[in-house]
C-alpha positions in Angstrom: 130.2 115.8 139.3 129.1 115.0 142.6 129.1 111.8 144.7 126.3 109.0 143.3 123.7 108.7 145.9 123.0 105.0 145.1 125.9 102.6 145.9 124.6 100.6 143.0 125.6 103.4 140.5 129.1 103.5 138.9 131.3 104.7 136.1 132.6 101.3 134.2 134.4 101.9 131.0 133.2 105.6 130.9 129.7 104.0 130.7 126.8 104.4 133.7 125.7 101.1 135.3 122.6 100.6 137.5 124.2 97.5 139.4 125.4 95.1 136.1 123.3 96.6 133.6 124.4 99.6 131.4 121.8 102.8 131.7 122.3 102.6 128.1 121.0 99.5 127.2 117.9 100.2 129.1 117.6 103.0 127.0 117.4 101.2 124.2 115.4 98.6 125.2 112.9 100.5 126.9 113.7 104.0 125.3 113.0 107.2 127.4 111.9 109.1 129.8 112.4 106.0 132.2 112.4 105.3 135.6 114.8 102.4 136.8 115.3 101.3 140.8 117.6 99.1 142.0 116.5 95.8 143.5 119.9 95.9 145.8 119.5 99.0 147.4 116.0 98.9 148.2 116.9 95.5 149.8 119.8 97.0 151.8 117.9 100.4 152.8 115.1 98.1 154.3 117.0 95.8 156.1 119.4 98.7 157.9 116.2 99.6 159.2 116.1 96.7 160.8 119.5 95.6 162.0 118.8 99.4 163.6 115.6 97.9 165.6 117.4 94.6 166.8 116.2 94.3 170.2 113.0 96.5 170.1 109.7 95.2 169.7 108.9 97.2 166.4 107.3 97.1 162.9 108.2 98.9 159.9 105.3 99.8 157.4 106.8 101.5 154.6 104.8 104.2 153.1 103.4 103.7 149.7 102.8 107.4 148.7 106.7 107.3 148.5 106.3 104.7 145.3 103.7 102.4 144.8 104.7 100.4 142.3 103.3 96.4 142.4 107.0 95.1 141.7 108.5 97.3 144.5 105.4 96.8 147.2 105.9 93.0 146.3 109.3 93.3 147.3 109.2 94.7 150.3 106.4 92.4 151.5 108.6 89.4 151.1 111.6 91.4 152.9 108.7 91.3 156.3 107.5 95.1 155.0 104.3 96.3 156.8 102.6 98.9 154.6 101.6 102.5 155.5 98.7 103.7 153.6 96.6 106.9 152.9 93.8 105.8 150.3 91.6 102.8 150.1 93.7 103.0 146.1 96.8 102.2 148.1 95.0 99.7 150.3 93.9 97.6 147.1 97.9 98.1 146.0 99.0 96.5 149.0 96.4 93.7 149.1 97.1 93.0 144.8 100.6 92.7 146.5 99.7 90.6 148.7 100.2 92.1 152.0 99.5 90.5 155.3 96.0 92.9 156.2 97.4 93.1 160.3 100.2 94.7 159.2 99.0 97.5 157.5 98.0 101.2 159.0 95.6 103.0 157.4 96.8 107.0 157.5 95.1 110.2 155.8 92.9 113.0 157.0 90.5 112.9 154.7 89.1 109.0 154.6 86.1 108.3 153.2 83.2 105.8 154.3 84.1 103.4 151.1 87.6 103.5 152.3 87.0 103.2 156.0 84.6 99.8 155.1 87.3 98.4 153.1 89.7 98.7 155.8 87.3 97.3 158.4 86.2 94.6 155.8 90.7 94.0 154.9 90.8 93.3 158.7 93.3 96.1 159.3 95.7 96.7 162.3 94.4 100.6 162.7 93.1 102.9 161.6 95.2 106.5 162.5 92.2 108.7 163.0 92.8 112.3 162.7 89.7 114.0 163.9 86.5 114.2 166.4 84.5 113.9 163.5 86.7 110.8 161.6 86.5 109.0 165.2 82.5 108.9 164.8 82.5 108.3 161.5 84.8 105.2 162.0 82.5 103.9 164.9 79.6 103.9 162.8 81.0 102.4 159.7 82.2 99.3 162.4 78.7 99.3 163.8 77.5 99.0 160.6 79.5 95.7 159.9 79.3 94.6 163.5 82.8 94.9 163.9 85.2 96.7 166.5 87.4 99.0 164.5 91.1 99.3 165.6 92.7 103.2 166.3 95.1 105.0 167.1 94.8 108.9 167.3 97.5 111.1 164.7 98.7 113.1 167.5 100.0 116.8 166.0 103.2 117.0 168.7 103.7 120.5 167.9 107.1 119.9 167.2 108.6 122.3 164.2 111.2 120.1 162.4 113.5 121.9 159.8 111.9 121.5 156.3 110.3 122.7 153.1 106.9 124.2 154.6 104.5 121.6 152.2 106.1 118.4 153.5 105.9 119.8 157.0 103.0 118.2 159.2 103.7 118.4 163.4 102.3 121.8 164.2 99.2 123.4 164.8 99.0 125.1 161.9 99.2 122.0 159.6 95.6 119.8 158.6 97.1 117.0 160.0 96.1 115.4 163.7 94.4 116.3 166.8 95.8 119.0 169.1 97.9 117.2 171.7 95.3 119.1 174.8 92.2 117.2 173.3 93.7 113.7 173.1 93.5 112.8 176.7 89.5 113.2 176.2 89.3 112.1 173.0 91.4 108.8 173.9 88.3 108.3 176.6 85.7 108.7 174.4 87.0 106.2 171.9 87.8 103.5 174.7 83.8 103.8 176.3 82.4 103.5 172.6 81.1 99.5 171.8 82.8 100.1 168.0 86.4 100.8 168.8 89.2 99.5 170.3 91.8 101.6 171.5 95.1 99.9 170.2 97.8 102.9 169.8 98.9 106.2 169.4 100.6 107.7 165.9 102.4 111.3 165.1 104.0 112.6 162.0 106.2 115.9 161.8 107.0 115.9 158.7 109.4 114.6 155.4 112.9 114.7 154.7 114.0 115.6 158.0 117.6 115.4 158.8 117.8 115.7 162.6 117.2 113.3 165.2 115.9 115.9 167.9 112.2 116.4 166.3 111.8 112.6 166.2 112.5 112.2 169.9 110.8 115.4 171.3 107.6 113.8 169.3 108.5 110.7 170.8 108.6 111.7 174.3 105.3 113.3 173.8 103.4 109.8 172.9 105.1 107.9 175.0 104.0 110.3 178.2 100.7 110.7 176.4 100.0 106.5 176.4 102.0 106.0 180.2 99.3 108.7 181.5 96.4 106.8 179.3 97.2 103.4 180.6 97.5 104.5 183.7 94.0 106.0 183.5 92.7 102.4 182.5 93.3 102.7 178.5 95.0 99.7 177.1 97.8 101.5 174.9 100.0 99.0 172.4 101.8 101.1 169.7 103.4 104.2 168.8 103.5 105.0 166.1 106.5 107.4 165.1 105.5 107.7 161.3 108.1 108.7 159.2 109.9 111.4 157.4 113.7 110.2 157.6 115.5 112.0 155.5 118.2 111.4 152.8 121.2 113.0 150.5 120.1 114.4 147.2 122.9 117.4 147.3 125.7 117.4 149.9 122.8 116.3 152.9 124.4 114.5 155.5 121.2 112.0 156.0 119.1 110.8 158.8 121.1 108.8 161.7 118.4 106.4 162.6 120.7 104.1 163.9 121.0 106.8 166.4 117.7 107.4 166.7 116.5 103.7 166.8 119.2 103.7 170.0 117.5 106.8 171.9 114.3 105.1 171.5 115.2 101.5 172.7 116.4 103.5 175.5 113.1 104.9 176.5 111.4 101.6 175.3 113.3 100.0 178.0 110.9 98.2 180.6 107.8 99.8 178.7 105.4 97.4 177.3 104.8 99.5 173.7 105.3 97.9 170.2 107.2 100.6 168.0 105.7 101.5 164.8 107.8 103.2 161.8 106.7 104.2 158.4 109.5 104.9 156.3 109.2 105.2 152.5 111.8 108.0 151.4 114.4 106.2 153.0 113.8 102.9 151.5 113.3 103.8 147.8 114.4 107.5 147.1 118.1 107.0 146.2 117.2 103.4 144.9 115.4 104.9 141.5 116.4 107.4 138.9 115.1 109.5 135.6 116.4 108.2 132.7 116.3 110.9 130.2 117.5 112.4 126.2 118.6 115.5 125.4 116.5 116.5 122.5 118.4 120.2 121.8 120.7 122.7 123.4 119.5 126.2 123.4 121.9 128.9 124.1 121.2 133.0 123.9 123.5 136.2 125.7 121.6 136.1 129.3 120.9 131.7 129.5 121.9 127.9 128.5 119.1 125.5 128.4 119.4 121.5 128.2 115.9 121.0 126.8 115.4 116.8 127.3 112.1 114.5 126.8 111.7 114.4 130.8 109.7 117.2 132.4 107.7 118.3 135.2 104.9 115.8 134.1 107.1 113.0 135.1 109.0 114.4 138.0 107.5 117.6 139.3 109.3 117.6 142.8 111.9 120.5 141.4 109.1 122.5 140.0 106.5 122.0 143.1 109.3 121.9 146.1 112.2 123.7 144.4 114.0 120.5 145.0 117.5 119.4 143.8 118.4 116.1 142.1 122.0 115.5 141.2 121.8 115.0 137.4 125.0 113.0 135.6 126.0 111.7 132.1 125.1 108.8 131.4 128.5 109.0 129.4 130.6 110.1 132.2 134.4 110.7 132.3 136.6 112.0 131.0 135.5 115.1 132.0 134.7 117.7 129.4 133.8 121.6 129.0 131.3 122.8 131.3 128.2 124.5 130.6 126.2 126.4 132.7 122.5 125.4 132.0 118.9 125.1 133.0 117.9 121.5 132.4 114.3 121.7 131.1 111.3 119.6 129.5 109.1 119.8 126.9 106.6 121.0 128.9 104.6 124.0 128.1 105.4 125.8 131.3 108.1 128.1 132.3 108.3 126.1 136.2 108.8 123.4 133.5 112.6 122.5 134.9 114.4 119.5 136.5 117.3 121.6 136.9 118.2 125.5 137.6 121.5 127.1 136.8 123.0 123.8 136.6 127.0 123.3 135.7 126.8 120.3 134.2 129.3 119.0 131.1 128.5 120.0 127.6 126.1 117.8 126.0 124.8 117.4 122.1 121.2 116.0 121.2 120.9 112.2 121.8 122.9 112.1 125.1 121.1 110.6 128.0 121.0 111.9 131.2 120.5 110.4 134.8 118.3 112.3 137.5 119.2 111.0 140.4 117.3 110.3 144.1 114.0 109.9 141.7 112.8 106.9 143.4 111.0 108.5 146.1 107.4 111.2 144.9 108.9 110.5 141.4 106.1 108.3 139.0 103.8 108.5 141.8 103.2 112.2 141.2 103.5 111.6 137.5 100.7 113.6 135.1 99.7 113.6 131.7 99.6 117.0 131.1 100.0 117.6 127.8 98.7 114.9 127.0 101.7 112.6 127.3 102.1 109.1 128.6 103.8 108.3 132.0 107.0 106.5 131.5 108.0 102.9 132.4 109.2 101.3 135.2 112.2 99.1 135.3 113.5 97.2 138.2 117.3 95.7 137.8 118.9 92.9 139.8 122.1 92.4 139.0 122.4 91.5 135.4 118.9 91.3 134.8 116.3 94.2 134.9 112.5 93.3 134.4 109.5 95.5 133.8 107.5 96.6 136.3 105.2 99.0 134.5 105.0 99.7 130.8 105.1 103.0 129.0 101.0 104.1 128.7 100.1 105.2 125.0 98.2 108.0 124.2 95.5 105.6 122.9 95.0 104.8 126.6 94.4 108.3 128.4 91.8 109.3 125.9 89.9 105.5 126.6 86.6 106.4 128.5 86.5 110.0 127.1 83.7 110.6 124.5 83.2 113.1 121.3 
């Protein structure tokens, strides 16, 4: 069994705890497949991030595609969160939750004129345009409203950052950004036009990178990019790193960003700029995990299979990335005989797996099972396919653990269907 990736996970009595409350009283109470965070640790990830920035003139939006939940977007607003968003969805999320509207940045390639009012009418801090064509689009839809709209341009850095090719965005070759040679002109078009005000510049290489050296190569590339603009008579404020910090799930060492928050002060130094970071990984991935059963225990001569009642309808980031979650007894030590399994769902797909050739301890039906580092692109890419209900959402503090989000029933996806 490998090292639990949230300090508010351990072993009491044999018996897994999510801070003071037993994984297996949640169970019960809320039954499974269920999804469970821990107040604490999203608390303590946020706030590393910034005892890191002490001294820098900085905000951190945290990115709500990583998990949207109300409860957890509450949370982080009253920790002094900004919010990072990519949908006018998310931007009605983040308002429910009462965000502060100049705090948030709008991201996303593909922003529609709905979306792009509701930001101008939520009195945004920027929008991160990511196109010739957005940028006039944008314009009109403030002319429209007789409104300047605030931007910053997603630069594409061309930096290649090490990891898996889907979560990769800094290159050329990606959808995201502008190419780096048609900002300067770009930044000059937007700063003549009567409906926009030039207020930053923004990149994003990627997710779940592990190096510093990416994040400062993009840096650099910004930062010369806004010194030669405001030196050419464009008022510059922000950059705008984005995010992508990455974290353990196997045997990872993770992100340094105190590191990386210290290279960047250093090149902030004497520079007027206001540092922008939009982590969401980092704050809630190892903070959550899948509660799940084991429903039967299939063995034949070539493979074992753990068959549970989680699948790739509630956490698909195994079956879509190939990714790894650490996945532990909920019933821990002592140890016993090990099996060597696939854990799967009920799911009528063979990429149906949270787990590939998998030692993991024997197990009988009606044990339950933690996935682990779930708390990150976990409900939020939740499905019903097969027609079954996404799970709950619990969040514990302490000895407490409230409901943020109740199981759906079946009765509910088929409302607004007809026969």
């Amino acid at each position: 069994m490998g090292a639990l990736s949230n300090p508010q996970l351990e072993y009491r009595c044999g018996k897994l705890f999510c801070e003071n409350v037993s994984l297996e009283v949640l169970a019960e109470r809320f039954a499974t497949p269920l999804y469970v965070y821990s107040r604490g640790t999203i608390v303590e990830n946020f706030s590393a991030f910034h005892r890191h920035l002490e001294g820098i003139l900085s905000l951190v939006c945290y990115s709500v595609k990583a998990n949207s939940s109300l409860g957890i977007l509450s949370l982080l607003r009253r920790q002094g969160a900004g919010f990072d968003i990519v949908s006018g969805g998310e931007l009605a999320r983040v308002l429910k939750a009462g965000a502060n509207p100049g705090r948030i940045v709008y991201s996303g390639v593909g922003k529609t004129r709905e979306e792009i009012y509701a930001g101008l009418e939520a009195g945004i801090l920027m929008f991160n345009v990511e196109s010739a064509g957005e940028m006039d689009v944008v314009a009109s839809c403030a002319r429209a409203l007789g409104r300047r709209a605030p931007i910053a341009f997603r630069i594409n850095p061309d930096v290649e950052a090490e990891t898996h090719p889907y979560i990769s965005t800094g290159q050329t070759i990606h959808k995201f950004g502008v190419p780096k040679r048609e900002a300067f002109s770009l930044y000059h078009q937007a700063a003549e036009s009567q409906d926009l005000q030039v207020v930053g510049i923004a990149c994003h290489i990627g997710s779940q990178i592990l190096d510093t050296s990416p994040f400062l190569a993009a840096f650099d590339e910004i930062k010369e990019l806004a010194d030669k603009l405001r030196a050419d008579g464009v008022d510059i404020g922000i950059l705008d790193l984005g995010g992508g910090y990455g974290i353990q799930y196997a045997d990872e060492t993770p992100l340094d960003v105190g590191n990386l928050a210290k290279e960047i002060s250093a090149r902030l130094a004497g520079s007027p700029y206001r540092l922008a970071l939009e982590p969401g990984r980092s704050i809630v991935g190892n903070a959550g995990l899948l509660l799940t059963r084991v429903l039967y225990v299939k063995r034949n001569s070539i493979k074992n299979f753990i068959v549970v009642d989680s699948g790739m309808n509630d956490l698909v980031r195994p079956a879509l990335y190939g990714s790894f979650h650490e996945i532990v007894p909920v019933s821990g030590p002592p140890s016993r005989c090990e099996l060597h399994a696939d854990i799967v769902g009920p799911i009528c797909e063979t990429g149906d797996f949270l787990a590939q050739n998998r030692e993991m301890p024997e197990v009988a039906p009606g044990d339950l099972l933690a996935v682990l580092t779930a708390g990150a692109y976990g409900y939020v890419l939740a499905s019903n396919y097969n027609t079954r209900p996404r799970p709950a959402e619990v969040l514990v503090e302490g000895n407490e653990a409230n409901l943020l989000r109740r199981r759906e029933t079946v009765e509910e996806l088929m409302r607004g269907e007809t026969i």
